[in-house]
N, C-alpha and C positions, 0 to 999 in steps of 0.2 A: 504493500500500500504506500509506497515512500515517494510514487507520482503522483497518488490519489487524492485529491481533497475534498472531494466529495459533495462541492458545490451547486456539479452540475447535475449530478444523480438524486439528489434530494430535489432540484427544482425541477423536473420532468416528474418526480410522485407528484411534487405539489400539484402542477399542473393537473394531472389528472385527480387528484383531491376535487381541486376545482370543475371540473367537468361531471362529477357526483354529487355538485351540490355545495361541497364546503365553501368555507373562507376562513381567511388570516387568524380571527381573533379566534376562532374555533374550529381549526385543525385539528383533528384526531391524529394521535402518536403515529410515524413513520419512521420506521427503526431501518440503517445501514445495513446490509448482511453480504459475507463472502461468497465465494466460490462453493462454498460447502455447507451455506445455509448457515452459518452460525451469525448473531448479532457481532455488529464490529465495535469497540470502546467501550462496553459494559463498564459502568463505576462498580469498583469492589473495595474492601476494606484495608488499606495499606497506600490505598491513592492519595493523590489531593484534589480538592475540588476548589475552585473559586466562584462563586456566583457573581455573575458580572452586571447584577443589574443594583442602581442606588434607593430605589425611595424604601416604605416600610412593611406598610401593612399587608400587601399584596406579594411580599416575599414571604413571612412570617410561615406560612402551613407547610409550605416544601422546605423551607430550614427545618423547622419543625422534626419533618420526618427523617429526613434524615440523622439530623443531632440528638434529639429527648432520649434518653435510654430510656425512657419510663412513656416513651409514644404508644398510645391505644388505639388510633381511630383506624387502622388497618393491619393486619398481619405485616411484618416485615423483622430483618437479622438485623439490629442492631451493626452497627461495622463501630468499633468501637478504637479501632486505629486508623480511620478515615480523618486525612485533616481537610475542615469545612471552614472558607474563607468565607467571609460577607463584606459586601463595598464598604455597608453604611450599621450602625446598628437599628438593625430591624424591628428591635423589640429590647427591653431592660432584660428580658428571658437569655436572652444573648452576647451577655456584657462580658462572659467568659469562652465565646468565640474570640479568634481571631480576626479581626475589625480593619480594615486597611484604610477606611478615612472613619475614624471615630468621632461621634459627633462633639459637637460644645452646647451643652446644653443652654438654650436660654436663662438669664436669669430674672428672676424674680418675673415671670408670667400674667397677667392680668389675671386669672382666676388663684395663680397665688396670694398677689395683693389681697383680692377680697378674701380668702381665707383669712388670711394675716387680721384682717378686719372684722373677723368674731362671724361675718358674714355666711350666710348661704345660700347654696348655689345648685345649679339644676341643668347639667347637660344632657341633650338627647337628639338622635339620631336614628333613622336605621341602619340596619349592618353595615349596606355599600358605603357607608361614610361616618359608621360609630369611631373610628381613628381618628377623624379629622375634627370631631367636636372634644375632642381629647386629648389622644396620645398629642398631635400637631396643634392645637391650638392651648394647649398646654404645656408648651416650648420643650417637649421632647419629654416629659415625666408618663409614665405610662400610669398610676397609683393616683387615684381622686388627691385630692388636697385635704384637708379635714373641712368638713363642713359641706362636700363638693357629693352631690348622690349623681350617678351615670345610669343610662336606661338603653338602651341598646333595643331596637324593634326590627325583627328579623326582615329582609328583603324577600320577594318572592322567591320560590327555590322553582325548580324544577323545570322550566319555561322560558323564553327569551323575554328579556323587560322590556323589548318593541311590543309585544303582546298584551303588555300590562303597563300601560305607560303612569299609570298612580303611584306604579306603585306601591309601598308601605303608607305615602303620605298622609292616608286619614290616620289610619294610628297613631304616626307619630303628633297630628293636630292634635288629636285627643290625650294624648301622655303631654303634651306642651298646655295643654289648658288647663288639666288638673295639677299642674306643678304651677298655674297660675292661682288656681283656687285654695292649695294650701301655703301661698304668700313666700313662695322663694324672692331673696332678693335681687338674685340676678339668675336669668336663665338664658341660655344658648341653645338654641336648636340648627339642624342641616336640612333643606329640603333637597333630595339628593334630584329631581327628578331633572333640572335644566341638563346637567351633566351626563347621567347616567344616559337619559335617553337621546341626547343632543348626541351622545358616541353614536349613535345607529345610523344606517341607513335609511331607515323608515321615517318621510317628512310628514306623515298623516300623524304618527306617533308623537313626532316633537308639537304637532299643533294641539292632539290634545293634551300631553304633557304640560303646555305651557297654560292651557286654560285652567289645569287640574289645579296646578301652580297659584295662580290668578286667585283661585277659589279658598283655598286654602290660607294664603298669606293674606288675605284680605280678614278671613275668618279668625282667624287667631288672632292676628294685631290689632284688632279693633275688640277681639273676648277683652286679652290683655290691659287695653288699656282702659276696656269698664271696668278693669279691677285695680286703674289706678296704677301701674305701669307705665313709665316711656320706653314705648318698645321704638328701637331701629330696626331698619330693614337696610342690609348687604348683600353683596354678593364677593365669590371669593375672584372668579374670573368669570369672561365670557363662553357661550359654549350655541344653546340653542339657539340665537337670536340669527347665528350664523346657518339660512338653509342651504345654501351653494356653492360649492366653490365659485371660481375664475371661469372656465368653461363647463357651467352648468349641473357639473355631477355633486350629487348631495355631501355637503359637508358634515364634516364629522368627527371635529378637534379643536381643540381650545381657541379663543381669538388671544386679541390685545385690545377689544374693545374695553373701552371705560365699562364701570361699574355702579351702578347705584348708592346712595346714601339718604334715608328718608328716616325721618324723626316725628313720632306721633307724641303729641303731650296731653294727659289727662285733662289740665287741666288748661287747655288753649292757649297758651302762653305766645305773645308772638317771637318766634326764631330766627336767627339768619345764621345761615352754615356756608361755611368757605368748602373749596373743592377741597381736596388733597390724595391721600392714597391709602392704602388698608393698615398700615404702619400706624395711619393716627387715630381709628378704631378706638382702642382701648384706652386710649389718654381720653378721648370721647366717653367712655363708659365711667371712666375713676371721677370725670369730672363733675358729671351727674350725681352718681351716688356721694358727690361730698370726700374723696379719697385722695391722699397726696399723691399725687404720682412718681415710682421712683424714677433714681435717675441713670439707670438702663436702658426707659423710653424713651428713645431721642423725638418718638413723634411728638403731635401737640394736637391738641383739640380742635374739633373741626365746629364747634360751638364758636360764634362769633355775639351770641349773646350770653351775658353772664347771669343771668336770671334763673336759670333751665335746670334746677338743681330736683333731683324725687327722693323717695326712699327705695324705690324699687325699678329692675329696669330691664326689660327682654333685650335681645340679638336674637333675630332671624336672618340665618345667611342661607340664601338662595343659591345652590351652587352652579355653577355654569350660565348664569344671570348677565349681558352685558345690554349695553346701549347700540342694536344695531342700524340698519339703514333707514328703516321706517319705509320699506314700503317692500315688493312682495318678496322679496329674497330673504326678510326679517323674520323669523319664526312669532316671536313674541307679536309686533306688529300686526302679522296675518291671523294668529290665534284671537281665540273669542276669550277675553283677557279684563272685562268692565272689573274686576273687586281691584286688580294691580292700574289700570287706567287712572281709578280714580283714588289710588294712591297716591300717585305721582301730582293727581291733578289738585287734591286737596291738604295734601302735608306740604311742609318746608322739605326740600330736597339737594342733593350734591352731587360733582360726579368722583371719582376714585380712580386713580391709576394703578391697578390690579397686574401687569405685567412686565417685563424686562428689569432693569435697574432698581423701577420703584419697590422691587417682592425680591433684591437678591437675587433674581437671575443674569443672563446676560442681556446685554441692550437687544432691544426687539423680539426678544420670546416671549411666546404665549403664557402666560400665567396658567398653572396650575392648581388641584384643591390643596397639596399639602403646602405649596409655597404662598396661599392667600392664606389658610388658616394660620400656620404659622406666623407671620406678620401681625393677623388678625387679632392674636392672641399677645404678640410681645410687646405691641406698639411701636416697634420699630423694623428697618428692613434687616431682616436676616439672611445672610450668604447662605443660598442653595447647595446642595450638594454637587450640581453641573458647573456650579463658579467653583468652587474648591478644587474639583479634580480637571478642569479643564485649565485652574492656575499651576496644578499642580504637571498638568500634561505640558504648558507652555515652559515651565523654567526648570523642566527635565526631571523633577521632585518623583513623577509620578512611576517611571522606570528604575526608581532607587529606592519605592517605597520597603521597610523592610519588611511587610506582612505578604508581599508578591514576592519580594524573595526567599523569603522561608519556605515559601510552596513551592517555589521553581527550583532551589538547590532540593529540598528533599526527596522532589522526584527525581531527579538528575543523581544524587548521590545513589538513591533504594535498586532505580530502575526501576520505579511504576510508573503509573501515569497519573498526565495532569489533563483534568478537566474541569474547559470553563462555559459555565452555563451562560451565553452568549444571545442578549436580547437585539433580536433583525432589525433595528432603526438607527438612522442617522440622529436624527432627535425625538427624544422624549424625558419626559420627567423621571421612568424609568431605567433610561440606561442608552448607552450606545452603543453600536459595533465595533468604536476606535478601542473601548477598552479592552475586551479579549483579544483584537489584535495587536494592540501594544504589549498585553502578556505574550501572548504567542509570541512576540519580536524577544522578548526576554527570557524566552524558555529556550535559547542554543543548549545542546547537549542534551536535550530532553528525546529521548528516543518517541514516547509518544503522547502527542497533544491532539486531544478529542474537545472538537466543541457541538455542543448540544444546545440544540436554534431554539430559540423562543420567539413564536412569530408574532408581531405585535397588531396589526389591523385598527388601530387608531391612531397614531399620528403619522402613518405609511399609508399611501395611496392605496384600496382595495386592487387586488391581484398583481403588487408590485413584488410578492416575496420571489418569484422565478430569477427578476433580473435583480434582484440584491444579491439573491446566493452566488447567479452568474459571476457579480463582482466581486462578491466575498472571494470563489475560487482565483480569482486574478490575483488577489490577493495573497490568500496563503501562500501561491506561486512564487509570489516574488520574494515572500519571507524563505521558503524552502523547508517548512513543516507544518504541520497541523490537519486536522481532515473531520468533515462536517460528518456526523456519525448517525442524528438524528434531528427529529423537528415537532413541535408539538403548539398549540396555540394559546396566548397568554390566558385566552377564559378559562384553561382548564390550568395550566400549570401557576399561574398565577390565583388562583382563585383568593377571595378573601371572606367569601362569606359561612366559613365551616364547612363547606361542601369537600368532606375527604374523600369520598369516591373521584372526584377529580385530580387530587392531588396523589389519587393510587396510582390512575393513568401515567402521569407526567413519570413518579417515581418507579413503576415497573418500567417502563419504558427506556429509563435511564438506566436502571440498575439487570432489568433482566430483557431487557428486546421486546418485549410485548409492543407489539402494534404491528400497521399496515409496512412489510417489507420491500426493500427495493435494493436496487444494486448499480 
């Protein structure tokens, strides 16, 4: 196999993948095999693994299985001399993995202050984004705060959410209203649907999504503030508003559209709010309830009146929420949308710059849920994980890191192998292609480097993965090792909603060949 890379052999399955139906985000496992019928790069126990993708939540269940000695949700051998790298820490569950950009955790978090503050507090979500009203909008603490209760309302299981375009969202109205009615002082909730279903293809789906939406945030934020509440309404980034791309074909990935910022007050007070960006969120919420603001928040207050002070105070972040063109290519705009219309048309309102520079990424990228909640939550812009390892890829740090070279000498001294779980995109929040290929650049001496595709199907063109892999093989070519061994799609290996039969697929797949074979 030392001409092999396996680029083009994986994209000729896809291809026919595609021609039965599938796609990118939901690839069923296609496993390598030889001349003789055996899987090719099986992980076994004495290898190394690096998982090459950054953000958290949606790595967590395949860490998981692999590393918990004490893992129940499927049969599997423990490999207990397996070394298991992770970009970023995924979870606190994992702070005795091997970490190759370990994070910095926020300090002193907005819903820490209000702990700190005798206060309490009421986050909630469902599944697809109970991380994001927490672990990430809690500057990276995965454990409430004292005082802090979390509720978590599962997503739908079993079904594609173009099907179901609600949703969990009544539920979670209903769990947001009874945490109104027993007087928390501050509550946060996610409405995940802008986002989740703003990924699909289905533009029928995002209009009713956004009406669902409409219905909803209208419903709460006016329960809330008969109960004497200043509830805001955010968003973390844009997502549904966008229905098209450039030539026509339905969008289906974060914008850089501005973001909303709307202020209800009980008791009619008149307001006047400056623009700014999600950074000053939380200087916004401290200010209200009367709270110093530390001095970590570099943001400031987007209150331009001093008057606006309550004792109680919701956040509703709308996720995937932006300001698009207004007229039919705008999901929001073309949806039947009057509870959110007459939001906009009867509160004091602002807009937010939700992406590039102002969230901690790099200038001009889309904003993300983990990089708006995060900001959301710190009151200031915090460096992404893509600014860190792409600072780190520019001033050479990232070929020296020493948690890649501890896996790359130990496979190179043992004679195993080194495999890196390598997600198919140029860009995304999750990860790039540059990084397993700069290991691979760094693995000389390594008799064998298996990468294992993880197909992505949201921020990649639908049916671009044939000619990625095409260039991925140009690739390894010029390095002179490495070979693409298998492929699977991020809705299953990525999952995050508890769905471990998903995450059985990804790990037999990897570990024992199970899946659609090719050669």
């Amino acid at each position: 196999m030392s001409k092999f890379y396996g680029g083009e052999a994986l994209a000729q399955a896809v291809e026919r993948a595609y021609a039965s139906g599938q796609t990118d985000y939901s690839l069923e496992p296609l496993v390598l095999e030889d001349e003789n019928g055996k899987a090719v790069g099986k992980i076994k126990d004495g290898d190394h693994v690096i998982f090459c993708c950054r953000r958290g939540e949606r790595e967590i269940e395949l860490t998981e299985a692999f590393t918990d000695p004490a893992f129940k949700h499927f049969p599997r051998e423990y490999m207990k001399n397996l070394e298991f790298v992770i970009m970023t820490m995924y979870h606190e569950k994992f702070k005795d993995l091997p970490i190759a950009f370990a994070p910095e955790r926020v300090q002193r978090p907005l819903a820490q202050v209000i702990s700190e503050a005798g206060l309490r507090q009421f986050h909630c979500s469902e599944s697809e984004k109970f991380a994001h009203v927490t672990f990430f909008f809690n500057g990276g603490y995965n454990q409430p705060f004292p005082g802090e209760k979390d509720v978590c309302i599962p997503s739908p299981k079993g079904i594609p959410f173009d099907q179901k375009p609600e949703l969990s969202l009544p539920a979670v109205a209903e769990k947001v209203k009874e945490a109104a009615d027993e007087g928390y002082d501050f509550i946060v909730t996610n409405f995940a649907n802008g986002d989740v279903i703003g990924h699909t293809q289905n533009t029928q789906a995002k209009l009713v999504a956004a009406s669902v939406i409409s219905k909803y945030v209208d419903e709460v934020a006016h329960y809330a503030k008969d109960k004497g509440y200043i509830v805001a309404v955010t968003a973390d980034h844009g997502n549904i508003e966008a229905l098209y791309t450039k030539d026509g074909k339905p969008h289906g990935a974060h914008t850089t559209n501005l973001v909303p910022f709307i202020i209800l007050d009980p008791l009619g007070r008149e307001i006047k709010l400056r623009d700014g960006r999600l950074g000053d969120v939380a200087p916004t919420v401290l200010d209200i309830l009367g709270l110093k603001k530390p001095e970590a928040m570099s943001g400031s207050s987007l209150l331009e009146t001093e008057c606006l002070k309550g004792n109680k105070m919701m956040l509703i972040i709308l996720d995937g929420w932006g300001f698009g063109t207004h007229d039919e290519g705008d999901g929001i705009f073309m949806a039947d949308t009057p509870g959110w219309d007459a939001l906009l048309a009867d509160y004091p309102n602002s807009k937010l710059r939700a992406s590039g520079e102002d969230v901690g990424l790099k200038d001009g990228k889309t904003g993300n849920s983990e990089a708006g909640h995060n900001n959301l939550g710190a009151g200031r812009i915090v460096a992404q994980d893509d600014v860190r390892m792409d600072s780190a890829i520019k001033d050479g740090s990232f070929k020296t890191n020493p948690v890649f070279l501890h896996a790359v000498e130990g496979a190179r001294k043992d004679g195993s192998a080194l495999h890196l779980l390598a997600y198919l995109t140029e860009k995304s929040s999750h990860g790039c292609i540059d990084y397993p290929l700069m290991i691979t650049e760094m693995a000389e001496g390594v008799d064998n480097v298996y990468l294992h595709i993880i197909f992505d199907g949201r921020s990649t063109e639908p049916g671009s993965a044939p000619a990625m892999l095409r260039d991925l093989d140009k690739k390894l070519e010029s390095i002179g090792r490495g070979v693409v061994v298998d492929g699977i799609g991020r809705g299953i290996a990525l999952d995050r909603d508890g769905n471990y039969a998903k995450i059985e697929k990804a790990y037999r797949e990897m570990v024992y060949g199970d899946g659609t074979r090719y050669r």
